[in-house]
C-alpha positions in Angstrom: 74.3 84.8 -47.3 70.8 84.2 -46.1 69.6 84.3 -49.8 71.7 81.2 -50.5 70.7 79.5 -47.2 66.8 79.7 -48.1 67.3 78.5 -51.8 63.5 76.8 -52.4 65.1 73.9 -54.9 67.7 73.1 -52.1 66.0 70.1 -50.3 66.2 68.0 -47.5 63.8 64.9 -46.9 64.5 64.2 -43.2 63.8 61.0 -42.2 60.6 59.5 -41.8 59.3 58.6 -38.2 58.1 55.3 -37.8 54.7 54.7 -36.0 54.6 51.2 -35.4 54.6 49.4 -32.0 57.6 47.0 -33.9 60.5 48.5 -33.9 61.8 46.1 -36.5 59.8 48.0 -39.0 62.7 51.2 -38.7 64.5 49.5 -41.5 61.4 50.3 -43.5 61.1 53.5 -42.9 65.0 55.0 -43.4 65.0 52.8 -46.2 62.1 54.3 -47.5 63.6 57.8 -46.8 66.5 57.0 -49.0 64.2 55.6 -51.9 62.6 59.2 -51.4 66.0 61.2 -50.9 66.9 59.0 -54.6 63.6 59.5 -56.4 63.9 63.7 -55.7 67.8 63.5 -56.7 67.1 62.3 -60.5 64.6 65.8 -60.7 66.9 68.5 -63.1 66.5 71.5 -61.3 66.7 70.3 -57.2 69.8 70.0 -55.2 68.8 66.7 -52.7 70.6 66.6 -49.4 71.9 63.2 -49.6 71.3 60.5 -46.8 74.2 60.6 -44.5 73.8 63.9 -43.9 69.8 63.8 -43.2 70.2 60.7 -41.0 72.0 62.9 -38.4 68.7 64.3 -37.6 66.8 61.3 -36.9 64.4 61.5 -33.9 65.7 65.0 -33.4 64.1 67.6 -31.5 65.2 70.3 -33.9 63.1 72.9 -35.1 62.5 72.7 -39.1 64.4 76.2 -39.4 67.5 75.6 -37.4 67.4 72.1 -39.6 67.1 73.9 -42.6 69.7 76.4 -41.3 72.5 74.1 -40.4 71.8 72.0 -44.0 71.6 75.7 -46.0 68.3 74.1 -47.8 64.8 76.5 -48.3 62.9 73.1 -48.2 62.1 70.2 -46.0 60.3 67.4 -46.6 58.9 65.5 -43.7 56.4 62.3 -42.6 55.8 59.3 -40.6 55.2 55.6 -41.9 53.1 53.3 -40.3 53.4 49.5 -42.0 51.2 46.8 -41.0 51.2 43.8 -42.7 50.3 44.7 -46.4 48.8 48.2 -45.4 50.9 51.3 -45.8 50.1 54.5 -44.0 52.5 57.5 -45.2 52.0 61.3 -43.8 53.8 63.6 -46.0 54.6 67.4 -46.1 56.8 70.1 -47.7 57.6 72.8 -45.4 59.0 76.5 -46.5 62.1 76.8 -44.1 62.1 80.7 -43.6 58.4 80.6 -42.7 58.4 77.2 -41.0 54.7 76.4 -42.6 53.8 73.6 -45.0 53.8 74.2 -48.3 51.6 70.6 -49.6 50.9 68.0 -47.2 49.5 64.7 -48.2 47.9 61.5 -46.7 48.5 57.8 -48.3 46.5 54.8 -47.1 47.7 51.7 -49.4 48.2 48.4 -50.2 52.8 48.0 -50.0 52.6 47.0 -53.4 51.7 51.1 -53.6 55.0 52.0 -52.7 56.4 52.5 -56.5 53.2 54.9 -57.2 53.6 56.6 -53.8 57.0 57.5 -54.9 56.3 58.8 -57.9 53.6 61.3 -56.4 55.6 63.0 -53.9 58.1 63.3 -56.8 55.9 65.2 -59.4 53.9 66.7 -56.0 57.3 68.2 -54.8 58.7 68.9 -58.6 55.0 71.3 -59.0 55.7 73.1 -55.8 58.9 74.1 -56.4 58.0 75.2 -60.1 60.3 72.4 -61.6 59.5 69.6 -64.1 59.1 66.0 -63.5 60.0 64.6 -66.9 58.8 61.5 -68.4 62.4 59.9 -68.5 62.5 60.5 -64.4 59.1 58.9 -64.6 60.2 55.4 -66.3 63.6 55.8 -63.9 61.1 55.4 -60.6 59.4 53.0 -62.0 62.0 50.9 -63.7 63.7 50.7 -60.1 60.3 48.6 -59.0 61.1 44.8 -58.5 58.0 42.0 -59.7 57.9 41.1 -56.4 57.4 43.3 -53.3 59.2 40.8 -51.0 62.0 41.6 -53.2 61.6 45.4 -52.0 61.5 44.7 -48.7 64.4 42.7 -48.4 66.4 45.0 -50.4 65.7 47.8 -47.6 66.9 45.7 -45.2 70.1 45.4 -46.9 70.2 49.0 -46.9 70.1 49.8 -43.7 72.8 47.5 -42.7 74.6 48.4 -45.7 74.7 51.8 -44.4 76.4 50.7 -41.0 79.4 49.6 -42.4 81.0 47.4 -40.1 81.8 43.7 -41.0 79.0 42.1 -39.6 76.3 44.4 -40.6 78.0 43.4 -44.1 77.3 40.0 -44.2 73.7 40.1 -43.1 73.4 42.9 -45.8 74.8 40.7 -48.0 72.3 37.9 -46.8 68.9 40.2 -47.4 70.4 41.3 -50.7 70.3 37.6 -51.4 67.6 36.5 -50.8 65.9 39.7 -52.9 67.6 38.3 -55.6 66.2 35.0 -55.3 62.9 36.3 -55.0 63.4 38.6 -58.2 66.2 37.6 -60.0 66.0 40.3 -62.3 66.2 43.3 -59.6 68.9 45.1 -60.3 68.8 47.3 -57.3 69.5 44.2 -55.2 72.4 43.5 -57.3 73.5 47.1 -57.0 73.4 46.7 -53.1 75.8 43.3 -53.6 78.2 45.3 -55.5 78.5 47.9 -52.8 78.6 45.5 -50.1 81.5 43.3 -51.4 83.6 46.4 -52.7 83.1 47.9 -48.9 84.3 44.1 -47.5 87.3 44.7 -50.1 88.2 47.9 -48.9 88.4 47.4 -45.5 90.4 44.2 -45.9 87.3 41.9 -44.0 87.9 39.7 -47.9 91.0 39.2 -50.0 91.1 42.2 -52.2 91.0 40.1 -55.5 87.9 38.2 -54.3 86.0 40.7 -52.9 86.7 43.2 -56.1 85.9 40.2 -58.7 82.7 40.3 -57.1 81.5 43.9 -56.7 82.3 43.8 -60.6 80.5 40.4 -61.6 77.4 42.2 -59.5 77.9 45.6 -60.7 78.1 44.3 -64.2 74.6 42.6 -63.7 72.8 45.3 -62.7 73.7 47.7 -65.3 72.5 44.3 -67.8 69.4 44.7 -66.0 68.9 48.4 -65.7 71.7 50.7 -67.5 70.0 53.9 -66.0 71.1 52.9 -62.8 73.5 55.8 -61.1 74.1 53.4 -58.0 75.4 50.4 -60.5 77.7 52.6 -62.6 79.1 54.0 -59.4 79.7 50.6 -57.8 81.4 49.6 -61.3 83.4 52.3 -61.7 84.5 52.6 -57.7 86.5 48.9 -58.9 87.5 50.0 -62.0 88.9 53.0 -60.0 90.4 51.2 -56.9 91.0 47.9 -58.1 91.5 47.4 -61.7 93.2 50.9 -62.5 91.4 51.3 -65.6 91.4 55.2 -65.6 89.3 56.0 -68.7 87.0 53.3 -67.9 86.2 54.5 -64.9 86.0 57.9 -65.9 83.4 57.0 -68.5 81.0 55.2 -65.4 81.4 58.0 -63.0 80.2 60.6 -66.4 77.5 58.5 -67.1 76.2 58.5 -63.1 76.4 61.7 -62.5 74.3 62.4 -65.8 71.6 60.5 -64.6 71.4 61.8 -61.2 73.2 64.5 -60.8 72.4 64.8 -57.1 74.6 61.6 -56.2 77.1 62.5 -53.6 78.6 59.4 -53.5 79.3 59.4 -57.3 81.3 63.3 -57.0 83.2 61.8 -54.3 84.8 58.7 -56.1 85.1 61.0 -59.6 87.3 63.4 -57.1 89.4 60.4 -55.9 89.8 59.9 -59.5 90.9 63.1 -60.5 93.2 63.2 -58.1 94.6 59.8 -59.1 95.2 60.6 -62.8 96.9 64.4 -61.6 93.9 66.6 -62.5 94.2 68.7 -59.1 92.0 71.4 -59.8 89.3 69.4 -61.1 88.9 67.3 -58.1 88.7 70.3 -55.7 85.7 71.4 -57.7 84.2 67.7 -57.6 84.9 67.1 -53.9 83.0 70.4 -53.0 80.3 69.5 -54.9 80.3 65.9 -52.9 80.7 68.3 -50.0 77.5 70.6 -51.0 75.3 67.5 -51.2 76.4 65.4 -48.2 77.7 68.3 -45.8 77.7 66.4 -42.6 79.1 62.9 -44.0 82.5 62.9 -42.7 83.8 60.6 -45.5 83.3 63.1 -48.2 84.8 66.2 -45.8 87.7 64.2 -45.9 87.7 64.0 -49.6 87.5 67.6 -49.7 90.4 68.0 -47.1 92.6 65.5 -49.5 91.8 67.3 -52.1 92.7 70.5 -51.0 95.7 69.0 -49.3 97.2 67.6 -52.8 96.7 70.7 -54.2 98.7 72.4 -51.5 95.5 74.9 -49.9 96.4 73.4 -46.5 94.9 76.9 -44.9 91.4 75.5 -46.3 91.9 72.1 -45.6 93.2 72.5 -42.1 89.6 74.7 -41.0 87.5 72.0 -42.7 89.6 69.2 -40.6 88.2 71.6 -37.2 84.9 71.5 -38.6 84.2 68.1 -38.7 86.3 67.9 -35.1 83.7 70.0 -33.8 81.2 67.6 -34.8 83.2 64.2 -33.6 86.1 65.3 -31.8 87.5 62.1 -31.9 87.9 61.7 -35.5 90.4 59.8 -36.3 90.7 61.1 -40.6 90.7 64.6 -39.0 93.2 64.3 -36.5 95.3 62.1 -39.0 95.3 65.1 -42.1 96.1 68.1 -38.5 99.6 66.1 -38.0 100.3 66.2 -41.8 99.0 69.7 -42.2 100.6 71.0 -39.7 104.3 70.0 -40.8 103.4 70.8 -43.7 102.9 74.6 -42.4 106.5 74.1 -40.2 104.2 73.7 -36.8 106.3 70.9 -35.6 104.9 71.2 -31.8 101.8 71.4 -32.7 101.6 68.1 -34.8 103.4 66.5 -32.2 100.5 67.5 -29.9 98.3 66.0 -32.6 100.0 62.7 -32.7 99.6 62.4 -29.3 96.0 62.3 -29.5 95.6 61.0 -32.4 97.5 57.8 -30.4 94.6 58.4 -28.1 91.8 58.0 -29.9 93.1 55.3 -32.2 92.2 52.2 -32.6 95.6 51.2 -34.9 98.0 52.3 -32.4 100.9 51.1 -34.6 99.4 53.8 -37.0 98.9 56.4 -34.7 102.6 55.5 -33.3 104.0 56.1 -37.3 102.3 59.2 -37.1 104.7 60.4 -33.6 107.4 59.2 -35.6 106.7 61.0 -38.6 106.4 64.1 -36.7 109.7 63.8 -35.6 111.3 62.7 -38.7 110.2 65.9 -40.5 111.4 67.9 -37.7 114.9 66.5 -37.9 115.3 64.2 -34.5 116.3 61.1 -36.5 117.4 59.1 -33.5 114.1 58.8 -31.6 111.6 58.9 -35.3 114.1 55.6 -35.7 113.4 54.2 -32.3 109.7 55.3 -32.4 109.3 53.9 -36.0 110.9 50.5 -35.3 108.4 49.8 -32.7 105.4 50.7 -34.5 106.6 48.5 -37.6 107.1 45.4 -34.9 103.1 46.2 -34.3 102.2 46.1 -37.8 104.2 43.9 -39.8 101.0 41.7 -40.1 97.3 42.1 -41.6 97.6 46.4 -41.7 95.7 48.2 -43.7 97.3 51.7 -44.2 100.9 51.7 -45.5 100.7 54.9 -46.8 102.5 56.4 -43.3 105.1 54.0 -43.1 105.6 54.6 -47.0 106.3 58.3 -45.9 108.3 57.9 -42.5 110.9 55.7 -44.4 110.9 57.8 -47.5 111.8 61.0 -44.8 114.5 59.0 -42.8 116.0 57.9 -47.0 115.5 54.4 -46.5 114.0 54.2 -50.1 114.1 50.1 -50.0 111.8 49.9 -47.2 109.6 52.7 -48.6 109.5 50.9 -52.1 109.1 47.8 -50.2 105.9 48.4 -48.2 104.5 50.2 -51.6 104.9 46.9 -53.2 103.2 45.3 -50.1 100.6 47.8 -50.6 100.0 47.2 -54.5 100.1 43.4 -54.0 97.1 43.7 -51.1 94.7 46.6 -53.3 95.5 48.6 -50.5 97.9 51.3 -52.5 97.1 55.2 -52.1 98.4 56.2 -55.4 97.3 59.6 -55.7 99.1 60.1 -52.2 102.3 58.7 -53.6 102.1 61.0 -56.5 101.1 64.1 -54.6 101.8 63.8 -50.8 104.4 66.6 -50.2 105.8 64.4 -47.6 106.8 61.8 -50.5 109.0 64.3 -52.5 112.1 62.3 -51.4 110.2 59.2 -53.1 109.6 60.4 -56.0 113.2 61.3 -56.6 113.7 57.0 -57.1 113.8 55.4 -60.1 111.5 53.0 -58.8 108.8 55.4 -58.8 108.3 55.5 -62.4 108.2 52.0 -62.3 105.7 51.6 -59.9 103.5 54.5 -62.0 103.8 52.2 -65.3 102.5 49.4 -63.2 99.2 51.4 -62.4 98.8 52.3 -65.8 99.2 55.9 -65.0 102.6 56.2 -67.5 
């Protein structure tokens, strides 16, 4: 209802416009937007909008209300930054959504070494305009975040912003600038946070060796939190390896708590805790923690994802199948989305129509060996063994080497009953940190699977017996 849509404490700070004639200073400025987006998310009382979702509307020519409309906030927060060399100039206002007109505006001309203080005023300026308290404890969190040395700061929002591409090389030079902030300050813990995230990303995606690039998102992760234990960002990045590397379930529980306690607000934390959920068979539980992901970072199309998963595991494939159309409409060439239509839509008996899916999800894929399992799949479920065999034994001939997914191939054996190849790729899959193991206990395509006495084998192995 409109009521909900214009909810004052719901708030987006959109991302600051740079006014500098060097366009290398942009880093500054979105970094600067998420230090904001951060400082406003440890408030009690405000729901923050988180990054991803506010980055969409950089150097748009949207109106304040249809923003505000389309991200279901009351509030907006908006500004400009102009850097030159140790001078900061920040323009700042809060703008009522409903009536489009400001609600506190404010002008900062400082010294960079200001930055910490200029933080902390648009906090406690935004927390007495929307009638909420600033406490002291969000006070010290600010300023706890400050590194000694204001290189330091810098670097680290460099980092950030290729952090946030995440592709391989904008990685590695995030991993450089997180660095060198750390040899500036060694005792930053943000910096160290940033590392953390960087090398569990590298692990993820397979551009490291699992077992290297996970050692060292924990040694980093474990740093920070010696550094700064009030640091949501460093008990997410622990408990994401905990979670997806080490299997330690109650461990990682215990990080993801403490995050979300101290800022409440962290998208990124409600995501993981869902994954986690899911993982340990607590269903319910991480629908309710995906949507809240979902609520903070509407537009990120990570987190929809986690709320389709979610919904799918828990068999609402109705739901999950309009939220997959909704984030098509945004990106139509979505690869996640497309993936979760062909498995939705066997799932609901719509044989045809995943086939049609396939097809295009063969399209726009990059991993056509992937998308090629996915064709096979289809027909596999739909009873034409002969070609799903044919079709199957060509995409395997593709992706014997380096893949990253194995979940599919895990499934399209486990339909045709080939349980050693099924049970063979798993083990492929556990051995490279690449093993989806809330999909092999809950994918309705891996009934068959679970039928083996392997499975229970394979459970005990990731602690989950």
């Amino acid at each position: 209802t409109k009521t909900d849509a214009l909810e004052p404490r719901r708030v987006a700070a959109l991302p600051l416009a740079i006014i500098s004639s060097d366009q290398q200073d942009e880093y500054f400025a979105d970094g600067l937007t998420e230090e904001i987006i951060n400082t406003l998310s440890s408030i009690p009382g405000l729901k923050v909008i988180a990054r991803t979702s506010v980055m969409k509307y950089k150097e748009a020519s949207k109106s304040v209300g249809e923003i505000g409309r389309e991200l279901k906030v009351g509030t907006i927060l908006e500004g400009s930054v102009r850097k030159a060399g140790g001078r900061l100039r920040i323009t700042i206002q809060l703008i009522d959504v409903g009536s489009e007109s400001p609600i506190w505006s404010q002008k900062y001309d400082r010294e960079l070494e200001d930055v910490f203080k200029i933080q902390t005023d648009i906090a406690e300026r935004v927390a007495e305009a929307l009638k909420v308290q600033l406490l002291t404890e969000n006070r010290t969190l600010i300023q706890q975040k400050a590194p000694e040395d204001i290189g330091a700061y810098v670097l680290y929002l460099r980092g950030r912003y290729h952090w946030s591409r995440r592709n391989k090389e904008d990685l590695e030079k995030a991993i450089a600038y997180f660095g060198e902030a750390i040899e500036k300050d060694p005792n930053y813990a943000l910096a160290h946070a940033g590392m953390a995230d960087c090398y569990t990303l590298m692990g993820r995606h397979l551009y490291l060796p699992a077992k290297e690039a996970f050692s060292k998102a924990r040694d980093f992760a474990n740093r920070a939190l010696e550094l700064n234990n009030d640091l949501a960002e460093a008990h997410t990045s622990l408990a994401a390896v905990l979670l997806i590397y080490d299997w330690e379930w109650d461990e990682a529980e215990d990080q993801f708590k403490r995050a979300i306690q101290l800022n409440p607000n962290y998208a990124t934390a409600h995501y993981w805790h869902s994954v986690l959920l899911q993982t340990t068979g607590r269903l319910q539980e991480s629908v309710t923690a995906a949507e809240k992901a979902q609520v903070l970072d509407p537009l990120s199309p990570v987190i929809g994802m986690g709320v389709v998963q979610a919904y799918f595991f828990s068999g609402q494939y109705d739901k999950a199948v309009e939220e997959c159309y909704r984030y098509l409409d945004m990106n139509p060439s979505f690869v996640v989305a497309r993936d979760f239509l062909v498995h939705l839509h066997v799932q609901n008996g719509l044989f045809e129509e995943a086939a049609e899916e396939a097809k295009r999800l063969l399209d726009v894929s990059e991993r056509k060996s992937e998308a090629m399992a996915h064709l096979a799949y289809v027909y596999a479920a739909s009873g034409k063994t002969e070609e799903a065999k044919k079709l199957f034994e060509a995409s395997v001939a593709d992706a014997e080497f380096g893949y990253s997914n194995p979940t599919i191939f895990i499934i399209v054996c486990s339909i045709l009953g080939d349980l050693d190849n099924a049970y063979r790729w798993a083990e492929k899959a556990r051995e490279s940190g690449r093993i989806a193991l809330h999909s092999l206990r809950f994918s309705p395509d891996l009934q068959r699977f679970r039928t083996d006495p392997r499975y229970n084998l394979l459970l005990a192995k990731a602690h989950l017996q």
